[in-house]
KEZA-59664 format. One record per residue: residue number from 1; x, y, z of N, C-alpha, C in turn. Coordinates in steps of 0.2 Angstrom, whole numbers. Layout:
% KEZA-59664
(node NUM (X Y Z) (X Y Z) (X Y Z))
...
This chain:
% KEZA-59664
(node 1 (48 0 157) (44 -4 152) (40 0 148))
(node 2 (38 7 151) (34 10 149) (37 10 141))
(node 3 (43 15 139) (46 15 136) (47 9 128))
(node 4 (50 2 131) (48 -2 127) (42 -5 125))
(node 5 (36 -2 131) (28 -4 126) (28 2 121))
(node 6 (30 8 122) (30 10 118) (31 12 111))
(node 7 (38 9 110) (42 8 104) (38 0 101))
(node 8 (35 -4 104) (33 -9 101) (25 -8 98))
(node 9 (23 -5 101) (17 -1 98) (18 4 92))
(node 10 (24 6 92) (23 11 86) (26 7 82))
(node 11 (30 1 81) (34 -3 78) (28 -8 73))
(node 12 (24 -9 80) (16 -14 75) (11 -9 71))
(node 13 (12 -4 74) (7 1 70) (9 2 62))
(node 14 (16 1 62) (21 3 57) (20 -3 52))
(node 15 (20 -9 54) (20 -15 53) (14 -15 49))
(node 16 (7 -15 53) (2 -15 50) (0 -11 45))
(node 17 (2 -3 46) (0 0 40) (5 -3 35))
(node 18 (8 -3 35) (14 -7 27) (10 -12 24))
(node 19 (7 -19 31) (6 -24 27) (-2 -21 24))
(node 20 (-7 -15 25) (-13 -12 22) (-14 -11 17))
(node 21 (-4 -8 16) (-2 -3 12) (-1 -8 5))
(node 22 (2 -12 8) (4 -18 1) (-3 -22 -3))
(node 23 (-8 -25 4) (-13 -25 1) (-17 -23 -4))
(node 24 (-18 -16 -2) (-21 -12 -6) (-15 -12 -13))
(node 25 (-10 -9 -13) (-7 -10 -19) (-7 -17 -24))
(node 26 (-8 -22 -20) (-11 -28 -25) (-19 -27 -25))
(node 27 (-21 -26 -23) (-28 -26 -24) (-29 -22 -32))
(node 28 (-25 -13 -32) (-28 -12 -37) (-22 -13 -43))
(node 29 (-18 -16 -42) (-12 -16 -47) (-15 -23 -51))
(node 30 (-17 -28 -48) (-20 -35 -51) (-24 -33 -55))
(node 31 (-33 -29 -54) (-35 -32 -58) (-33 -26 -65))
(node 32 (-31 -20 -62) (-28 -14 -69) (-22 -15 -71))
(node 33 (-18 -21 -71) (-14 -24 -76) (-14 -23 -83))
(node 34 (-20 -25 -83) (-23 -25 -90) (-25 -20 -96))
(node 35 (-29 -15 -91) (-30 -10 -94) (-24 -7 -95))
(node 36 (-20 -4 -91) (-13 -1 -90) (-10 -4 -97))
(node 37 (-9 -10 -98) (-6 -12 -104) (-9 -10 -110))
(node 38 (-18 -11 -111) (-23 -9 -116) (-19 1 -119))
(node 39 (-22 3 -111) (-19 11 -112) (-9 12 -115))
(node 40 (-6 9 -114) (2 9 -117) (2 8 -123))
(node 41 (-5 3 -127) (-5 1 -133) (-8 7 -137))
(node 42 (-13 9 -133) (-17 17 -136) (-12 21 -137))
(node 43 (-8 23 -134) (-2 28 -134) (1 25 -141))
């Protein structure tokens, strides 16, 4: 069992940081959409 808590643990750990990971990438992609397109137009 040792074994299978193991791998479930690393699987959630994995789980968690992705779902962090995605957070944060909508956190800061949403409100700098905007700017991002402002800066495309400066070029």
């Amino acid at each position: 069992m040792g074994f299978l808590q193991a791998i479930s643990q690393v699987v959630l750990g994995v789980s968690i940081l992705f779902l962090l990971l995605l957070a944060f990438s909508f956190a800061v992609v949403e409100p700098g959409t905007d700017s991002a397109a402002i800066e495309r137009e400066n070029d």
